[in-house]
C-alpha positions as CSV (number, residue, x, y, z in Angstrom):
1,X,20.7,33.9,-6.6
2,X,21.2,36.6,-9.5
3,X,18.2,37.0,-11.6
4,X,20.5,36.5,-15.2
5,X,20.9,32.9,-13.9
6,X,17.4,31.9,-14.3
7,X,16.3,31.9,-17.8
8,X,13.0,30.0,-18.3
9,X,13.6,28.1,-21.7
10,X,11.4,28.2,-25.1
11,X,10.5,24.6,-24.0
12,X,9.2,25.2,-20.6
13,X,6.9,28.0,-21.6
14,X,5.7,26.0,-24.8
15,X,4.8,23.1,-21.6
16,X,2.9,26.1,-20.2
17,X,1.2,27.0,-23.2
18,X,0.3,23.2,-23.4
19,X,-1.4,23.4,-20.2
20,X,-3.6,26.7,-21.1
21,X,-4.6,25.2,-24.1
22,X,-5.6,21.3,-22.2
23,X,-7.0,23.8,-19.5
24,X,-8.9,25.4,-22.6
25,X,-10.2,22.4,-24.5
26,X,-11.7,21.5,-20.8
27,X,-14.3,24.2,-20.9
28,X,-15.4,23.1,-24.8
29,X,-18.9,21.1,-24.3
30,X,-18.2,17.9,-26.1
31,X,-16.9,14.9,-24.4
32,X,-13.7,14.3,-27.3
33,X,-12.8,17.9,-26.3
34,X,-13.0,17.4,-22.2
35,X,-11.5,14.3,-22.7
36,X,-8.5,15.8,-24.9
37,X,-7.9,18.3,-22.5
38,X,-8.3,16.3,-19.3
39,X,-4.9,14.4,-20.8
40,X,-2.9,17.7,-22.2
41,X,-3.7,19.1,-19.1
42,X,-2.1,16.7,-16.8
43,X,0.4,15.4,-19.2
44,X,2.0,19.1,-20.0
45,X,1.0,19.4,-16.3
46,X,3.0,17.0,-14.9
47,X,6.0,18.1,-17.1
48,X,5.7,21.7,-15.5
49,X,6.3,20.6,-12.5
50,X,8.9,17.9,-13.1
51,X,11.0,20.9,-14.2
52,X,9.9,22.7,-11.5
53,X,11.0,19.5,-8.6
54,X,14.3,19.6,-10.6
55,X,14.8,23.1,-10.9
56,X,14.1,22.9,-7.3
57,X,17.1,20.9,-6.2
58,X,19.3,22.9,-8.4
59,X,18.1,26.5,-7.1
60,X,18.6,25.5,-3.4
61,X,22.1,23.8,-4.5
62,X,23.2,27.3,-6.2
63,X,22.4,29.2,-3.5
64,X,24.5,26.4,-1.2
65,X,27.6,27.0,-3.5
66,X,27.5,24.4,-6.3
67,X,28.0,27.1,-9.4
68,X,28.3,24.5,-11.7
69,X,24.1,23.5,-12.0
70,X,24.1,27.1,-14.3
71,X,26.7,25.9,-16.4
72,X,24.9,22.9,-16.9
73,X,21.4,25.0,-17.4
74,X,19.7,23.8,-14.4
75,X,18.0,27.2,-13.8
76,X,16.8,27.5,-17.3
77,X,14.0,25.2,-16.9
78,X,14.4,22.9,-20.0
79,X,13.3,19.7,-19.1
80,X,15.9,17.9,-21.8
81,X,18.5,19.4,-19.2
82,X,17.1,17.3,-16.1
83,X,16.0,14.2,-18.5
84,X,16.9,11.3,-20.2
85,X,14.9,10.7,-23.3
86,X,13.7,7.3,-22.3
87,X,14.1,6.8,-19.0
88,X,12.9,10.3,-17.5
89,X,10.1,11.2,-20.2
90,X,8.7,8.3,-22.0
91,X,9.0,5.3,-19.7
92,X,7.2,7.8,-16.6
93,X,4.9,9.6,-19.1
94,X,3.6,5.9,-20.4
95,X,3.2,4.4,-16.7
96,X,1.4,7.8,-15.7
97,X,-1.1,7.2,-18.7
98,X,-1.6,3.6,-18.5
99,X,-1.5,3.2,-14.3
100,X,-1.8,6.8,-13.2
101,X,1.7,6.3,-10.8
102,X,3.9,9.7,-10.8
103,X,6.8,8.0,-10.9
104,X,10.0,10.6,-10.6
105,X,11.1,11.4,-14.1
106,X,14.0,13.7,-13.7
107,X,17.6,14.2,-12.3
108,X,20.2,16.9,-11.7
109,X,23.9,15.9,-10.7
110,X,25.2,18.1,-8.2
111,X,28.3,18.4,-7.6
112,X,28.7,17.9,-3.2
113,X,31.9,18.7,-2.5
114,X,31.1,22.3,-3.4
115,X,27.7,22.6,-1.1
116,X,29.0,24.4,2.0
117,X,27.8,21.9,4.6
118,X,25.3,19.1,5.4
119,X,22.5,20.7,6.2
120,X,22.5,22.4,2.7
121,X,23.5,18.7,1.2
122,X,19.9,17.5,3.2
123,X,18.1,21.0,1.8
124,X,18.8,20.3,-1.6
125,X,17.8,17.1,-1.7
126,X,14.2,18.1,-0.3
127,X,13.7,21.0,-2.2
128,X,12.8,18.7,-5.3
129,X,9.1,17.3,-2.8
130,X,8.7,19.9,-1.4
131,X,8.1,21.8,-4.7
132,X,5.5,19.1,-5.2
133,X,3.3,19.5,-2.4
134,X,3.9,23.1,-2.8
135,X,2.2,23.1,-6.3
136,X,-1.0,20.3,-4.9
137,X,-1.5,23.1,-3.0
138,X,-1.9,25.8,-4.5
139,X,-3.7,23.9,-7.2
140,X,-5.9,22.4,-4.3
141,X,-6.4,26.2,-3.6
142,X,-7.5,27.1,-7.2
143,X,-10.0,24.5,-7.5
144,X,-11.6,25.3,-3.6
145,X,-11.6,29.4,-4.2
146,X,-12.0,29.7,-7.5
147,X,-14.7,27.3,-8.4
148,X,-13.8,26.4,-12.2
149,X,-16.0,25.0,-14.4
150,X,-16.4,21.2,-13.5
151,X,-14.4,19.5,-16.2
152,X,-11.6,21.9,-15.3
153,X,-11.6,21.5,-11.7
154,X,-11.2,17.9,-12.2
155,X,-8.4,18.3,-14.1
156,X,-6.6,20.1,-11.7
157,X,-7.6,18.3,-8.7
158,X,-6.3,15.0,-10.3
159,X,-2.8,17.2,-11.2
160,X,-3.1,18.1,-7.3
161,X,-3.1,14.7,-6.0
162,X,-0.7,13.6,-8.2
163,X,1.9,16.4,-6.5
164,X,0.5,14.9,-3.4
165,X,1.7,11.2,-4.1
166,X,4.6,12.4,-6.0
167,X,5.6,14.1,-2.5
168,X,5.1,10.7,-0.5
169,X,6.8,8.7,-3.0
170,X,10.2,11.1,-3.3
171,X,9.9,11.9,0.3
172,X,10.5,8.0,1.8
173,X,14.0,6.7,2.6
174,X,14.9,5.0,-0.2
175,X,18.2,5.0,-1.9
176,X,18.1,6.8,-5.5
177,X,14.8,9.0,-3.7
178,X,14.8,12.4,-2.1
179,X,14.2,11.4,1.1
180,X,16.9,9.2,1.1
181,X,19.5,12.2,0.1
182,X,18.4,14.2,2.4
183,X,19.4,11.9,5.6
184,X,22.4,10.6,3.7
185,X,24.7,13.0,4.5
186,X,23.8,12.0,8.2
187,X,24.6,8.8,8.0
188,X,27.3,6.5,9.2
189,X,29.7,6.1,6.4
190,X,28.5,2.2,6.0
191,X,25.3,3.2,5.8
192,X,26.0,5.8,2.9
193,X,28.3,2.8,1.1
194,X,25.1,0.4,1.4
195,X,22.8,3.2,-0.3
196,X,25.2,3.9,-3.1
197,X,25.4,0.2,-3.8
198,X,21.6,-0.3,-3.9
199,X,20.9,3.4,-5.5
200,X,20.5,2.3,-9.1
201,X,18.2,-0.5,-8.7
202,X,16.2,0.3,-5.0
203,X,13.5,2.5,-7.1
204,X,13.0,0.0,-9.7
205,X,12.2,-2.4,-7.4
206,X,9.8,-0.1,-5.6
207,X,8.3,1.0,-8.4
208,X,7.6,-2.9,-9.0
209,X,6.2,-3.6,-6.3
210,X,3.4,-0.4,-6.7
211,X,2.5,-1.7,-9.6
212,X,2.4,-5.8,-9.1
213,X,0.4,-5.6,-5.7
214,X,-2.6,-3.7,-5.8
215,X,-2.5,-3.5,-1.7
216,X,0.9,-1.4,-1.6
217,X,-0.2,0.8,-4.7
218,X,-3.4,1.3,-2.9
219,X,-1.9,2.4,0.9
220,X,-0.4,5.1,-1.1
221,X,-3.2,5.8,-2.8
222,X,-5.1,6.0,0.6
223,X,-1.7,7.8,2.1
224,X,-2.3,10.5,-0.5
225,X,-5.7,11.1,-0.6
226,X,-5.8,11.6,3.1
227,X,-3.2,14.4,2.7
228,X,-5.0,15.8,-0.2
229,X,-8.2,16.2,2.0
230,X,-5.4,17.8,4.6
231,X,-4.4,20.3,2.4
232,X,-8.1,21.1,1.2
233,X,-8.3,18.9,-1.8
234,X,-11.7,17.5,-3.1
235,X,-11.0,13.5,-3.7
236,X,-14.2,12.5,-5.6
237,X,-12.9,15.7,-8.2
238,X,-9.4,14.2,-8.2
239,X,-11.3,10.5,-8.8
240,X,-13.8,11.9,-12.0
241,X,-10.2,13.7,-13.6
242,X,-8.3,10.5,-13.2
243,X,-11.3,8.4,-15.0
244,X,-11.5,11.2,-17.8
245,X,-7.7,11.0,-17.9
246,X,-7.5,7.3,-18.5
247,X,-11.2,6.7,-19.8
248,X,-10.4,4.1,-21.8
249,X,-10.3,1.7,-18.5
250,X,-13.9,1.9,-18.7
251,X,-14.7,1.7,-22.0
């Protein structure tokens, strides 16, 4: 992929400033300041690396011959490129604050008839999770060998696991998920019909049912935090950044 086609936006590296400056207020000693940053952390955070799952898909999809995600600034990074305002920022942005659930916020269309085979169809599709459980761990890896101040670390441990379940929730078969495009291009032609049928509204009702019934939102929960502690994650960090990141559950 040329270099000139990749050209991080304004946007994304004001998102990265956001994170130094949550990652910042973290290491002020007042408890409005950890608090503050705790949330700009994982907020700007978790838009970094939704731009980063999408750019994901698009880089692997360039490479496979679909020219068209650089005319339709896919490699630049800008989340407004890979998001509706609603439905990919706000809505996912509001159920991350209020339930902690990383629900996928972003989408690139690619155009398939111009990837050069299936496997490259399959690639593209995983590229997106894989980028998340890339980024838990190398954040898993900053917090065990770099030993940042406490408020910090549990910042980024709580950003780690939510790569983690962000990975286990794009990576299941589900039509309108990850893990469902990348077997797709596998399946039997009825099979593919069926998924494009169901492909709008399969998520939502997934989605619903994580956050009606406490037992499948917490198998996931259990699901990832074994695979964080796999990866070398530190779960009780992960738990005191998630109650600083939504403290007013306990007030």
């Amino acid at each position: 992929m040329k270099r000139s086609a990749v050209r991080p936006s304004p946007l994304f590296l004001g998102l990265l400033a956001a994170v130094v400056a949550g990652a910042a207020l973290t290491l002020v000693e007042s408890d409005v300041a950890i608090k503050s940053g705790t949330i700009l952390f994982v907020l700007a955070g978790w838009a970094v690396t939704l731009c980063l799952h999408e750019f994901g898909h698009a880089a692997v999809a360039y490479k496979g011959g679909d020219f068209s995600v650089r005319d339709k600034g896919y490699l630049t990074l800008d989340i407004r490129r890979y998001t509706d305002p609603v439905l990919s920022i706000v809505l996912p942005l509001v159920l991350l604050v209020m339930g902690g659930i990383p629900l996928p916020g972003g989408a690139v269309w690619i155009n398939h008839h111009a990837l050069r085979n299936k496997r490259i169809e399959s690639l593209v599709s995983l590229a997106g999770p894989i980028s998340n459980l890339v980024i838990g761990v190398l954040l898993a890896f900053v917090v065990a060998f770099t030993s940042p101040p406490a408020a910090l670390a549990n910042a980024i441990s709580y950003l780690a696991l939510l790569q983690v379940f962000a990975f286990l929730l794009n990576i299941l078969p589900v039509p309108g998920l990850d893990g469902w495009g990348a077997i797709e291009p596998f399946l039997p032609y009825e099979a593919q019909r069926f998924g494009a049928k169901v492909r709008p509204w399969a998520p939502l009702v997934l989605f619903a049912l994580l956050i009606a019934f406490s037992e499948v939102s917490g198998t996931f929960f259990r699901l990832s935090l074994d695979l964080f502690r796999l990866i070398g994650g530190d779960p009780y960090s992960a738990f005191v950044g998630s109650e600083t990141f939504m403290f007013w559950r306990s007030i």
